[in-house]
PyMOL Python script that loads the backbone (N, CA, C, O; Angstrom):
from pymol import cmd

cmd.read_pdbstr("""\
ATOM      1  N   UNK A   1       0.843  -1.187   0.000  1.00  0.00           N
ATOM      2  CA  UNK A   1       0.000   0.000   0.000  1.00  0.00           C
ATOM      3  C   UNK A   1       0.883   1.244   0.000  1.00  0.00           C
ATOM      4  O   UNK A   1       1.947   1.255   0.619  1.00  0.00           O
ATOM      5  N   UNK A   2       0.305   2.612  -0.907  1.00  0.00           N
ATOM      6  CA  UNK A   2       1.148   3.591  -0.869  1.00  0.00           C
ATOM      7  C   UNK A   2       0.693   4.394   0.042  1.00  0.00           C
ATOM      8  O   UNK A   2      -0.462   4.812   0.125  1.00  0.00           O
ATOM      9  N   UNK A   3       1.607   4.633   0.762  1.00  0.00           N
ATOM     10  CA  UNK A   3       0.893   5.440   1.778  1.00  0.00           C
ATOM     11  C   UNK A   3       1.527   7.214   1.530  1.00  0.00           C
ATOM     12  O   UNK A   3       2.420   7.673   0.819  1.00  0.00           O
ATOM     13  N   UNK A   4       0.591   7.810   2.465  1.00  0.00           N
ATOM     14  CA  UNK A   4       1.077   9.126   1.815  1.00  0.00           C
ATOM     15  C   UNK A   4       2.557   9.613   2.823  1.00  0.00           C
ATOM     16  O   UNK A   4       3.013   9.016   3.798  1.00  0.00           O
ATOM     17  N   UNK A   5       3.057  10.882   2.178  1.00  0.00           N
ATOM     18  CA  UNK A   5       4.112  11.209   2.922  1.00  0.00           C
ATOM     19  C   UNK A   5       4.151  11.570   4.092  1.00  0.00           C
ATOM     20  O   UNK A   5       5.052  11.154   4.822  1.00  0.00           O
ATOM     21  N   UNK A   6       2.897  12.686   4.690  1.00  0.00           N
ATOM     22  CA  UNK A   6       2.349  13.189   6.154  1.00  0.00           C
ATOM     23  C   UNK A   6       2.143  11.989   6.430  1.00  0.00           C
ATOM     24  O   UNK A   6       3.159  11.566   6.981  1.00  0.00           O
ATOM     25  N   UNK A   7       1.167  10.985   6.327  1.00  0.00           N
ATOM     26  CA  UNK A   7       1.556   9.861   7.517  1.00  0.00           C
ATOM     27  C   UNK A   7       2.658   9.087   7.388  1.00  0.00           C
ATOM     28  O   UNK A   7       2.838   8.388   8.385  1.00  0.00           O
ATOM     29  N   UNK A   8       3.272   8.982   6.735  1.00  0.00           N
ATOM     30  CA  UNK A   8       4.253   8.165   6.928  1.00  0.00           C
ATOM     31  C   UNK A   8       5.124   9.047   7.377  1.00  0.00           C
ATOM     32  O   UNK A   8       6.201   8.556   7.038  1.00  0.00           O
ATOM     33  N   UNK A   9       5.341  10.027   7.919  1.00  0.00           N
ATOM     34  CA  UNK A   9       6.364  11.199   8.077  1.00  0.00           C
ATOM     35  C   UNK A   9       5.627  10.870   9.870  1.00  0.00           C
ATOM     36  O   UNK A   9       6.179  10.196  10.739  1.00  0.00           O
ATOM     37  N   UNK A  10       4.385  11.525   9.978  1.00  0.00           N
ATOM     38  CA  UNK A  10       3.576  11.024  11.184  1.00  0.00           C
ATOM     39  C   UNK A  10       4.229   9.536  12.160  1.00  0.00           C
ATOM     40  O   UNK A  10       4.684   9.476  13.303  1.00  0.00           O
ATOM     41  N   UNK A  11       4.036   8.576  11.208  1.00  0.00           N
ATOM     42  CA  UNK A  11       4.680   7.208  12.061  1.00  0.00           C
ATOM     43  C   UNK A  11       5.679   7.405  12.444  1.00  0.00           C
ATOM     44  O   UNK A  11       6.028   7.324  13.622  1.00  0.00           O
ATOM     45  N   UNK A  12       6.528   7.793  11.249  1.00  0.00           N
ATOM     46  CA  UNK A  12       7.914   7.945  11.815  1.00  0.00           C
ATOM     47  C   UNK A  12       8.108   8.717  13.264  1.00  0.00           C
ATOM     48  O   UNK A  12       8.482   8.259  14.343  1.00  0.00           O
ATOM     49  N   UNK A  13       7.707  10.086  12.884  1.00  0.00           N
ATOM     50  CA  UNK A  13       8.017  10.693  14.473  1.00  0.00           C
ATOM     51  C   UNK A  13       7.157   9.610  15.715  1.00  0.00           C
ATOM     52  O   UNK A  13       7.854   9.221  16.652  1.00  0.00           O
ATOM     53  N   UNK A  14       6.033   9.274  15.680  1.00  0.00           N
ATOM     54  CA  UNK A  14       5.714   8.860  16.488  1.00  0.00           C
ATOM     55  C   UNK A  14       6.698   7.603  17.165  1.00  0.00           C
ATOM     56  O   UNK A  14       6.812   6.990  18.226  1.00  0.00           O
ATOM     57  N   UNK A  15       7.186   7.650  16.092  1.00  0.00           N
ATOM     58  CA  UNK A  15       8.240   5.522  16.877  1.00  0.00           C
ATOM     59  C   UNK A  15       9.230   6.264  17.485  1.00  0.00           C
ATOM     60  O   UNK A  15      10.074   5.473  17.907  1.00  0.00           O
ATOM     61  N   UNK A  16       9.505   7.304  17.709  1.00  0.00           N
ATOM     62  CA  UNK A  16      10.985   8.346  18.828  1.00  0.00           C
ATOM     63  C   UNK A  16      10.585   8.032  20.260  1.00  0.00           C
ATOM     64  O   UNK A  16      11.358   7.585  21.108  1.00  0.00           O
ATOM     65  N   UNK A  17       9.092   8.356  20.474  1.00  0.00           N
ATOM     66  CA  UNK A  17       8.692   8.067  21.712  1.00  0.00           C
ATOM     67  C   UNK A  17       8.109   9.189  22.309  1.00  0.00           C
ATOM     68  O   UNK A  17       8.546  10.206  21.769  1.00  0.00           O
ATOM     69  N   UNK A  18       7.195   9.465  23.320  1.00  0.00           N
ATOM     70  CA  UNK A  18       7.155  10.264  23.825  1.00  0.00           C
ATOM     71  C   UNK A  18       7.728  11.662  24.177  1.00  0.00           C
ATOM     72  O   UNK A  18       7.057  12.660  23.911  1.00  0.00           O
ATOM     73  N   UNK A  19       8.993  11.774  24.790  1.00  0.00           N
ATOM     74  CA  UNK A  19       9.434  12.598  24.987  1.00  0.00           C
ATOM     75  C   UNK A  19      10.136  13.307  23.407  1.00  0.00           C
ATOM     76  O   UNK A  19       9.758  14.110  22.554  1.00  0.00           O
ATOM     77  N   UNK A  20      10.758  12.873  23.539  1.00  0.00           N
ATOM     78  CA  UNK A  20      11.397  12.957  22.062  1.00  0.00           C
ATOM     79  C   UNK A  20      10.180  13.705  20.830  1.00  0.00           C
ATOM     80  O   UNK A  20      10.439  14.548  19.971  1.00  0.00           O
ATOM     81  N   UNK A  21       9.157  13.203  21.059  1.00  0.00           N
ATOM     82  CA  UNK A  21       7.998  13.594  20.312  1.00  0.00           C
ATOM     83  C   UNK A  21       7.839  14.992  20.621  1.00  0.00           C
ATOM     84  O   UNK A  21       7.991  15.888  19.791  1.00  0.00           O
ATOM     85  N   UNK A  22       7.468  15.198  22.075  1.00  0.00           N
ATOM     86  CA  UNK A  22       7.701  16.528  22.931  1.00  0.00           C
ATOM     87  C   UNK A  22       8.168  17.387  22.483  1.00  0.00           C
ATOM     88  O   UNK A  22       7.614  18.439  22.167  1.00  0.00           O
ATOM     89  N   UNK A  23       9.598  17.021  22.339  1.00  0.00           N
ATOM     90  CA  UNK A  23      11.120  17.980  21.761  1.00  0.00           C
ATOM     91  C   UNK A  23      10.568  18.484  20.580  1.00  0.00           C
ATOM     92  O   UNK A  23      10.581  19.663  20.224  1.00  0.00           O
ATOM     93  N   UNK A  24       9.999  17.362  19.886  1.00  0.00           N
ATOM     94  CA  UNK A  24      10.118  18.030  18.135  1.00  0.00           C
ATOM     95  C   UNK A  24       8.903  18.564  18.070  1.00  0.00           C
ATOM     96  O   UNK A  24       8.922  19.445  17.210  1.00  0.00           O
ATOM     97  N   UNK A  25       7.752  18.450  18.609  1.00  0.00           N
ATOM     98  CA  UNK A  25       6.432  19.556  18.420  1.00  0.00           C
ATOM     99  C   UNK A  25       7.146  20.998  18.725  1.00  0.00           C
ATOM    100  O   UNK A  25       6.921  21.870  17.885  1.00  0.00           O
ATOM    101  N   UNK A  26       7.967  21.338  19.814  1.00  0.00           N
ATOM    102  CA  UNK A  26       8.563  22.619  20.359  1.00  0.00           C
ATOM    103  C   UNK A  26       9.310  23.203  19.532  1.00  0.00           C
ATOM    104  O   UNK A  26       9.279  24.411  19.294  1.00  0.00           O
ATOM    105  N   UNK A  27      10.393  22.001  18.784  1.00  0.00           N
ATOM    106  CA  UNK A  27      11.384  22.800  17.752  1.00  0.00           C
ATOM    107  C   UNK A  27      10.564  23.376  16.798  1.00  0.00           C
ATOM    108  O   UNK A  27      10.757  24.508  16.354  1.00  0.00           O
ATOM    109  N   UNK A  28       9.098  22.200  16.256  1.00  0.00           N
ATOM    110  CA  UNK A  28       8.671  22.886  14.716  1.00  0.00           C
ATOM    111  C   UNK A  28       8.065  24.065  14.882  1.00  0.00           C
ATOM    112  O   UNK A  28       7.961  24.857  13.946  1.00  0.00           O
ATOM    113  N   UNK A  29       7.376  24.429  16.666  1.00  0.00           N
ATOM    114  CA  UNK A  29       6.344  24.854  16.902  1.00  0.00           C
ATOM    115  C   UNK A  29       7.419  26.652  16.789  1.00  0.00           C
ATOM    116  O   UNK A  29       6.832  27.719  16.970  1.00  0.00           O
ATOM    117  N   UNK A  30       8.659  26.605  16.536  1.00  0.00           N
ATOM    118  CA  UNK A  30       9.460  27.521  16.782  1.00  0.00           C
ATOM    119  C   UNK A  30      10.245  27.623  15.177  1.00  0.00           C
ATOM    120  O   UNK A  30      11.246  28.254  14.837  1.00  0.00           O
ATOM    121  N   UNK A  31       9.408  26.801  14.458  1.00  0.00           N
ATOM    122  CA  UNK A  31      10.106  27.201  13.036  1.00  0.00           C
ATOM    123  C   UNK A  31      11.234  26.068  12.649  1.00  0.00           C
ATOM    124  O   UNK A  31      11.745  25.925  11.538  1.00  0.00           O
ATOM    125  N   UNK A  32      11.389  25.619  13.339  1.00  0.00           N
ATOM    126  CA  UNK A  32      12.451  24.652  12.824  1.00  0.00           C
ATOM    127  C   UNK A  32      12.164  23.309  12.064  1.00  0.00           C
ATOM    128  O   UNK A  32      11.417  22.571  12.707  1.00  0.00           O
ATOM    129  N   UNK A  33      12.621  22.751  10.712  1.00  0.00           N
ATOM    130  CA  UNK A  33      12.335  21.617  10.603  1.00  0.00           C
ATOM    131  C   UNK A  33      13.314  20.748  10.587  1.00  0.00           C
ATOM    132  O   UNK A  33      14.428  20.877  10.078  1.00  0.00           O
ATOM    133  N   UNK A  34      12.680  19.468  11.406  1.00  0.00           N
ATOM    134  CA  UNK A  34      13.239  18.045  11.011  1.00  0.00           C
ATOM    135  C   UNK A  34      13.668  17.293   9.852  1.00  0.00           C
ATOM    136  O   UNK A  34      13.177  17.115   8.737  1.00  0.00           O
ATOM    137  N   UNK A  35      14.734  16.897  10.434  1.00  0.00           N
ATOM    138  CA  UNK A  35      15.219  16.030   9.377  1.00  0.00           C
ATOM    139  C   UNK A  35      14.754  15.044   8.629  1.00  0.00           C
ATOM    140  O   UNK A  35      15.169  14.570   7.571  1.00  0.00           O
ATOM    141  N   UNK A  36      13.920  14.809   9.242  1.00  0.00           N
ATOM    142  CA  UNK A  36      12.814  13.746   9.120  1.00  0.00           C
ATOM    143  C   UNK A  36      11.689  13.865   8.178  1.00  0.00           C
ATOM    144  O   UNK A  36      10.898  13.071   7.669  1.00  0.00           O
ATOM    145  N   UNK A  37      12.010  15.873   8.092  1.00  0.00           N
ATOM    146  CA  UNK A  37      10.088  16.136   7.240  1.00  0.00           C
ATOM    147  C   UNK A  37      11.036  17.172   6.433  1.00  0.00           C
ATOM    148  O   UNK A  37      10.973  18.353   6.775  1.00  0.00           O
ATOM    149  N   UNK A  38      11.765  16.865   5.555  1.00  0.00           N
ATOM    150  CA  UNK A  38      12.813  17.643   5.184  1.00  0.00           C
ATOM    151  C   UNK A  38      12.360  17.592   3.236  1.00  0.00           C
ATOM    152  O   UNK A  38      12.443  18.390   2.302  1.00  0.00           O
ATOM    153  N   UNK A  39      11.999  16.520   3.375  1.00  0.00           N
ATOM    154  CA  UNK A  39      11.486  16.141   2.155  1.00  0.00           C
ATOM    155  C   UNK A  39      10.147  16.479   1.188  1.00  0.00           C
ATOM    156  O   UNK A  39       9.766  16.407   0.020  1.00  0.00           O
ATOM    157  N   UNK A  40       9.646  16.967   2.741  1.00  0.00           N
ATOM    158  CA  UNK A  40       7.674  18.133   2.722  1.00  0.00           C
ATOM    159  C   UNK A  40       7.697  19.138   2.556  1.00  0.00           C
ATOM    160  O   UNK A  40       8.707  19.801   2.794  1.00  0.00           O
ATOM    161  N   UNK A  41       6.646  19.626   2.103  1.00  0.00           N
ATOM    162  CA  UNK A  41       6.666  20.943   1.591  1.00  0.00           C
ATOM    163  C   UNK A  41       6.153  21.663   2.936  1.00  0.00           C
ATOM    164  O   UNK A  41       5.909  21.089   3.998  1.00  0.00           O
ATOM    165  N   UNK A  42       6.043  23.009   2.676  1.00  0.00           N
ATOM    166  CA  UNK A  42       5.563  23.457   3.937  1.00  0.00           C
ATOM    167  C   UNK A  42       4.263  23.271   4.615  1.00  0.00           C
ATOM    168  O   UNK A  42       4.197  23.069   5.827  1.00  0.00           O
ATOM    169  N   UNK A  43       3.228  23.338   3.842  1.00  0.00           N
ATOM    170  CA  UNK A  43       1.947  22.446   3.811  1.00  0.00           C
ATOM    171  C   UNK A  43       1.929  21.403   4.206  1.00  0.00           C
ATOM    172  O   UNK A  43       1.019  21.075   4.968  1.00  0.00           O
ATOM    173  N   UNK A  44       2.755  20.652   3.898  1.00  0.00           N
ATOM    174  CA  UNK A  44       2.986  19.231   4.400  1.00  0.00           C
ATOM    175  C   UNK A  44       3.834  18.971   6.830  1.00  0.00           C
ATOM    176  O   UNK A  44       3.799  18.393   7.916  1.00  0.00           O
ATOM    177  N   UNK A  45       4.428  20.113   5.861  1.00  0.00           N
ATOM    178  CA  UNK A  45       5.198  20.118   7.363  1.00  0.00           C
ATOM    179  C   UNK A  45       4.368  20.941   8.511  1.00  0.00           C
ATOM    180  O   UNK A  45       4.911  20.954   9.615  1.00  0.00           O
ATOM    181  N   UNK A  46       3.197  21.585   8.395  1.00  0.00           N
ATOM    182  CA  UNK A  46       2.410  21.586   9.378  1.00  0.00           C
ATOM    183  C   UNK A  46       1.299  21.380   9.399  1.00  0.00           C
ATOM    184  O   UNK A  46       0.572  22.155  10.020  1.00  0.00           O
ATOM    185  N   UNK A  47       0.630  19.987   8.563  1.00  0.00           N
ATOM    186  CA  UNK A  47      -0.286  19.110   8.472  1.00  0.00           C
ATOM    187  C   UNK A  47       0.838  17.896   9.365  1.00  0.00           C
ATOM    188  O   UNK A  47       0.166  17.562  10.341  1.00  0.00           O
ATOM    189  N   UNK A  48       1.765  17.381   9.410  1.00  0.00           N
ATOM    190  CA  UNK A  48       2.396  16.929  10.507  1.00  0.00           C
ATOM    191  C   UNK A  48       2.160  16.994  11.864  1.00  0.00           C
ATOM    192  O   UNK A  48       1.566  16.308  12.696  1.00  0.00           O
ATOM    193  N   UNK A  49       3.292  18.811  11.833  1.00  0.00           N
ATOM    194  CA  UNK A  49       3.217  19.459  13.186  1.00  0.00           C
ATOM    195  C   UNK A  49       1.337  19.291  13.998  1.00  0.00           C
ATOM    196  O   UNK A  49       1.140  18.874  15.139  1.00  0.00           O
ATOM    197  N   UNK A  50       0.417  19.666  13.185  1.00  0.00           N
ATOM    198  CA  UNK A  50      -1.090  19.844  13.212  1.00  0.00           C
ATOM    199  C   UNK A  50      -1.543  17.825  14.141  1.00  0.00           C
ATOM    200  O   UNK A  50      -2.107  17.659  15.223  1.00  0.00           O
ATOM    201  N   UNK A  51      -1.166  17.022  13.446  1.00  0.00           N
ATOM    202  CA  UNK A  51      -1.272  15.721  13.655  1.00  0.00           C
ATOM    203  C   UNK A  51      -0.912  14.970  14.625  1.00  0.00           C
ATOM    204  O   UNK A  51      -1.520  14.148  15.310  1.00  0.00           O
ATOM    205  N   UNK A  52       0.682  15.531  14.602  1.00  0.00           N
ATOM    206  CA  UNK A  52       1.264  14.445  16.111  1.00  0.00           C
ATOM    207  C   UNK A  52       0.727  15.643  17.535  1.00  0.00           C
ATOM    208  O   UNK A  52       0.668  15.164  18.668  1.00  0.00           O
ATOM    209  N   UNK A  53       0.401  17.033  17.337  1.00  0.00           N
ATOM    210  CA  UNK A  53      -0.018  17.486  18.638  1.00  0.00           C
ATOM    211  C   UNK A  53      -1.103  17.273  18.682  1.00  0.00           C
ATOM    212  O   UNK A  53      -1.585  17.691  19.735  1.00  0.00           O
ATOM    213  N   UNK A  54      -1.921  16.723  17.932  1.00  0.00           N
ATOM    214  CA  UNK A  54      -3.607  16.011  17.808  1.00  0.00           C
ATOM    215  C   UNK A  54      -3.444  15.138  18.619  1.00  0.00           C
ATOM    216  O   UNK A  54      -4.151  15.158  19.626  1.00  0.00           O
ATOM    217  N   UNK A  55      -2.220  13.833  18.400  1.00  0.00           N
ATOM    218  CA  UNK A  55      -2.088  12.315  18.630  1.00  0.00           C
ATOM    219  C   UNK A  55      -1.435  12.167  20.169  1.00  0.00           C
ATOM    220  O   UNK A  55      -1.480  11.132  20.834  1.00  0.00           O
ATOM    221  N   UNK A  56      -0.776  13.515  20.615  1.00  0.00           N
ATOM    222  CA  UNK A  56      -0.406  13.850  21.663  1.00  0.00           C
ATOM    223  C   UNK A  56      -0.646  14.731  22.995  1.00  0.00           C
ATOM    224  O   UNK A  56      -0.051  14.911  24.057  1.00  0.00           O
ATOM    225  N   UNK A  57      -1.918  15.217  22.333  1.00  0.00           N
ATOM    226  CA  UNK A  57      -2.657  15.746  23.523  1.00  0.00           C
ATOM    227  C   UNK A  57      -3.626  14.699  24.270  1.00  0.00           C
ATOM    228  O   UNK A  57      -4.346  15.225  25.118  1.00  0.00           O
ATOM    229  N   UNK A  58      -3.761  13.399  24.114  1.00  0.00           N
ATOM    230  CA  UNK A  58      -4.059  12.651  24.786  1.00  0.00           C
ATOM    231  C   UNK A  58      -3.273  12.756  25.795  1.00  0.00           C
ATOM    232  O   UNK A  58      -3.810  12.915  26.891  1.00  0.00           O
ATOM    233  N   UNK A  59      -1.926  12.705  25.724  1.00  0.00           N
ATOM    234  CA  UNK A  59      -0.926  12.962  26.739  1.00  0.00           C
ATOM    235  C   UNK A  59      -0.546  13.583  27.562  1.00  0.00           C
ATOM    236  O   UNK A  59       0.388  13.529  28.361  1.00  0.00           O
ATOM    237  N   UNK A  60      -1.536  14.382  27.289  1.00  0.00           N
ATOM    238  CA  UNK A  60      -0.790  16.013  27.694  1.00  0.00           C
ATOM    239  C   UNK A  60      -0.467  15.774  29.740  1.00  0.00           C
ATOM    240  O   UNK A  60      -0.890  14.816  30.387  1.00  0.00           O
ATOM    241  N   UNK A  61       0.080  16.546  30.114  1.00  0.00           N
ATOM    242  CA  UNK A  61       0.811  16.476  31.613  1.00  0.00           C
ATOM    243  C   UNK A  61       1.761  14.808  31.566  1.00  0.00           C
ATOM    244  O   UNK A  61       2.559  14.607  32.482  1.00  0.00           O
ATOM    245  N   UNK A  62       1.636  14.042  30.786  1.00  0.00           N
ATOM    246  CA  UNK A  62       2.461  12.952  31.273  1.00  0.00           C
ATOM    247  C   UNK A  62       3.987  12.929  30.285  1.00  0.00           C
ATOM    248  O   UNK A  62       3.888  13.301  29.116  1.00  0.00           O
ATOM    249  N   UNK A  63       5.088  12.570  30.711  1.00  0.00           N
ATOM    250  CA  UNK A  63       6.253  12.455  29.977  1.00  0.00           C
ATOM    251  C   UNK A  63       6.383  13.519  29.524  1.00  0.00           C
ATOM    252  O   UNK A  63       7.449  13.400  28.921  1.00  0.00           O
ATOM    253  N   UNK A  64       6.082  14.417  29.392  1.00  0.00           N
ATOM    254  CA  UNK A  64       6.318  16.111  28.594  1.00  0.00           C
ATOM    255  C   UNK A  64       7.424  16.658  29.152  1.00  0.00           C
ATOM    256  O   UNK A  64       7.750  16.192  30.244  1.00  0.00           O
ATOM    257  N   UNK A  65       8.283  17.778  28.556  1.00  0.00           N
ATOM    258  CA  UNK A  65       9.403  18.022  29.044  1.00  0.00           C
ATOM    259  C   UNK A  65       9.284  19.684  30.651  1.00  0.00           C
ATOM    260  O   UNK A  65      10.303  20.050  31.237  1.00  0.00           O
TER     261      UNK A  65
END
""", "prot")
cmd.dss("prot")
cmd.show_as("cartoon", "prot")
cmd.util.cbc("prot")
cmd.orient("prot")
């Protein structure tokens, strides 16, 4: 199956882990991109950013930095 680039960009960050996840919502949330989403356009790179803080506010107060 082809999957698209935002989720598969999505999985990826998500398999870092928690904290780590943390880190990189803060860096993008400050302009910075990952190496990881380097390959996305900007559209792409905060349909990401938009996704894993969706997938991570379940979380919110636990493991956060």
């Amino acid at each position: 199956m082809n999957q698209n680039p935002v989720d598969q960009a999505v999985e990826m960050l998500c398999l870092k882990g928690c904290k780590a996840l943390w880190a990189d919502i803060a860096f993008m949330e400050e302009g910075g991109v990952l190496p990881e989403l380097a390959n996305l356009d900007e559209a792409q790179r905060r349909e990401v950013l938009a996704e894993i803080k969706s997938i991570m506010a379940v979380y919110e107060g636990s493991c956060s930095l």
